[in-house]
ZAMARGU-4260 file (C-alpha; in steps of 0.2 Angstrom, whole numbers, plus 5000, padded with zeros to 4 digits):
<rodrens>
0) 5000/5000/5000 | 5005/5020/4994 | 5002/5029/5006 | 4999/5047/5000 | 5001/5067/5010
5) 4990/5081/4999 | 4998/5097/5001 | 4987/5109/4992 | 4981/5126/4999 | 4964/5122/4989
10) 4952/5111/4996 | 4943/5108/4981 | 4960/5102/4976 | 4962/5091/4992 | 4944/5084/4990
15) 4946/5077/4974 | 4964/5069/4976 | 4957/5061/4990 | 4942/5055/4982 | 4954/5047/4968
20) 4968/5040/4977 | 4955/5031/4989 | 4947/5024/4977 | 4962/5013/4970 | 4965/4996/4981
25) 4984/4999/4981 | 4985/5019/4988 | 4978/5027/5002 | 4979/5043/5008 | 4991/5046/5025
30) 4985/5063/5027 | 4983/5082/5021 | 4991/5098/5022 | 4986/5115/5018 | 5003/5124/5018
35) 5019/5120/5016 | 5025/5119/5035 | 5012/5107/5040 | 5018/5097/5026 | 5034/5095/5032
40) 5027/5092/5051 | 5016/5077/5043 | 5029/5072/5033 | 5039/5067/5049 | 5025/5060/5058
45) 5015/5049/5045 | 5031/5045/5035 | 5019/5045/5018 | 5029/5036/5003 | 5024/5049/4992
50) 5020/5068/4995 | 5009/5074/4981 | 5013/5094/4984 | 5006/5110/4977 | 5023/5122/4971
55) 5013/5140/4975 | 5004/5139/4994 | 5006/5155/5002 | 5016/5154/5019 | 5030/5140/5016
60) 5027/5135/4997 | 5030/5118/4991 | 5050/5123/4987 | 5053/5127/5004 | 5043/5111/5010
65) 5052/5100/4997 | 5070/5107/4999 | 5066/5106/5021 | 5058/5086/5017 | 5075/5081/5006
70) 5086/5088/5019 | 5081/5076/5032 | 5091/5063/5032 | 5075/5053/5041 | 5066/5059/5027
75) 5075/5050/5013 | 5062/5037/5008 | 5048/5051/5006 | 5048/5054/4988 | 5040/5074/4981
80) 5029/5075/4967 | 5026/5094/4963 | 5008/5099/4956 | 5008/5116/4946 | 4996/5126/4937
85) 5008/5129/4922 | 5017/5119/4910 | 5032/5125/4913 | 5033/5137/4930 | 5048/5147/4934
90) 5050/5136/4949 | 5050/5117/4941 | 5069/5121/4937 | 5074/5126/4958 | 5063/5107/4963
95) 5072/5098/4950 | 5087/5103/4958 | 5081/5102/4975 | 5076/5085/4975 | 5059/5082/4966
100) 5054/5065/4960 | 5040/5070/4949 | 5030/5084/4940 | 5012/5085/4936 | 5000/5097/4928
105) 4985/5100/4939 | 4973/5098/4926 | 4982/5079/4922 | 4972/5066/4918 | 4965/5055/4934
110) 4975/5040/4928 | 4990/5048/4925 | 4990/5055/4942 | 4989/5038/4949 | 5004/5031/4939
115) 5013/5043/4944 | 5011/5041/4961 | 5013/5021/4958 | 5029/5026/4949 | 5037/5036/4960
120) 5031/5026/4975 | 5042/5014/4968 | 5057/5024/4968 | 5056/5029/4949 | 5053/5048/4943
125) 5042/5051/4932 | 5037/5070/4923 | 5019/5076/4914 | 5024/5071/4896 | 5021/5090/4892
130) 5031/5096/4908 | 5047/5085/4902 | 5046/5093/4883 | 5043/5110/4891 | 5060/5109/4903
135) 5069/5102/4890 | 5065/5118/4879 | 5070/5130/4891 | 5087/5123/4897 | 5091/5123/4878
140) 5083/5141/4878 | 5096/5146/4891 | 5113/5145/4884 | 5126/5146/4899 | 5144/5138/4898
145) 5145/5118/4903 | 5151/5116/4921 | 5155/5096/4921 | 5147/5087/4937 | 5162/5084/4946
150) 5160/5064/4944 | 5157/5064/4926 | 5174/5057/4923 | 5168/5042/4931 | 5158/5038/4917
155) 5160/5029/4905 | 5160/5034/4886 | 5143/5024/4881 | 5136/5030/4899 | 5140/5048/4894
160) 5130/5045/4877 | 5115/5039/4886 | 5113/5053/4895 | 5117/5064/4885 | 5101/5058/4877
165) 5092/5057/4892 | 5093/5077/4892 | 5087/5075/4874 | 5070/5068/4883 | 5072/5052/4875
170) 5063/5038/4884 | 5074/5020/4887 | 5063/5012/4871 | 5070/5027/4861 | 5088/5027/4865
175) 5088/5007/4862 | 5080/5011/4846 | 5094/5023/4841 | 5109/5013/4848 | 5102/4998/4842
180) 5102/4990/4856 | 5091/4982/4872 | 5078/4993/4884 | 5088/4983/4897 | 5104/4990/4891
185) 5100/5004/4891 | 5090/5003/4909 | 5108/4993/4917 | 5116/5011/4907 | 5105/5024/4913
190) 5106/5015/4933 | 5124/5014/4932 | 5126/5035/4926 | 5113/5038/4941 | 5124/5030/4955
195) 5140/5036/4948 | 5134/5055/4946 | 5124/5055/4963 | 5107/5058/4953 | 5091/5054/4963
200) 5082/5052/4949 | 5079/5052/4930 | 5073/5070/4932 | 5088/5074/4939 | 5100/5067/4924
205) 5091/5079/4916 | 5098/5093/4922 | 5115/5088/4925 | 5116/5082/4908 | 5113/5100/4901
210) 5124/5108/4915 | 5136/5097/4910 | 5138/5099/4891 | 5131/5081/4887 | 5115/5087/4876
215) 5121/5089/4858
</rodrens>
């Protein structure tokens, strides 16, 4: 069982996220929040294993809530999926650095809110195919010199390919289709890049792949 904490300051919002998460045999929800610092103190008492979060709340947004929930080392099996109003909101590029496992529009379909909660309940990452395509473009929007992650030596040349292709948005199917080669290679790839560059998640190699120079 998912256990779920909405964090939304609508309770409209709240109502029905509750409604659909209870609904499915597999998630329940833990609890709900209203604002960012009662987030944070449920976070730490119901241990959810995922914290489905509204970025804009006045008070303590969801940035503060997320960067204060990643911090705590007790914290680290509580995974952060961001609701916004926007496709792309100036602050989905400060949560992907600060340690968000998943975006979502608000007006996202039902079921792809509940994959996304299975998904990254599981310890995946998982991005609102429009959100992903949106980042994409405005990191490549942004010109700035590369600053190499300080362990991208550690990767191998194959393994910087792959996520170099990963910033491209490229799912594992894709990059196996233009390597010619397996998903699962490419999965073994992708997982080996992750460890070796400190990368919580698949959203995150995003990121460092376009601070780092790796997106052609």
């Amino acid at each position: 069982m998912i256990g779920v904490l909405i964090v939304d300051d609508q309770s409209l919002i709240r109502i029905g996220l509750r409604v659909l998460i209870d609904g499915e045999d597999d998630l329940c929800v833990a609890g709900e929040a209203e604002d960012g610092r009662r987030a944070v103190e449920l976070a730490r008492r119901l241990r959810p294993d995922v914290v489905l979060m509204d970025i804009r709340m006045p008070g303590w947004d969801g940035l503060a809530a997320l960067r204060e929930i990643k911090s705590d080392p007790a914290l680290s099996d509580v995974h952060v999926v961001m609701l916004t109003m926007l496709e792309v909101d100036e602050y989905v590029f400060e949560a992907l650095r600060s340690g968000a496992s998943g975006f979502l529009v608000k007006d996202a379909e039902p079921q792809e809110v509940l994959r996304a909660i299975r998904v990254v309940g599981g310890g995946g990452s998982l991005l609102s195919p429009s959100v992903t395509r949106r980042v994409i473009d405005e990191l490549a929007a942004r010109p700035a010199p590369p600053v190499p992650h300080r362990r991208l030596h550690a990767l191998t040349a194959r393994e910087r390919e792959i996520v170099g292709l990963v910033g491209e948005g490229l799912t594992n199917d894709e990059i196996a289709a233009r390597l010619v080669v397996s998903p699962a290679t490419v999965r073994t790839h992708v997982g080996r890049a992750m460890v070796k560059l400190e990368a919580r998640d698949r959203a995150r190699l995003v990121v460092i792949a376009f601070q780092s120079g790796l997106v052609r």
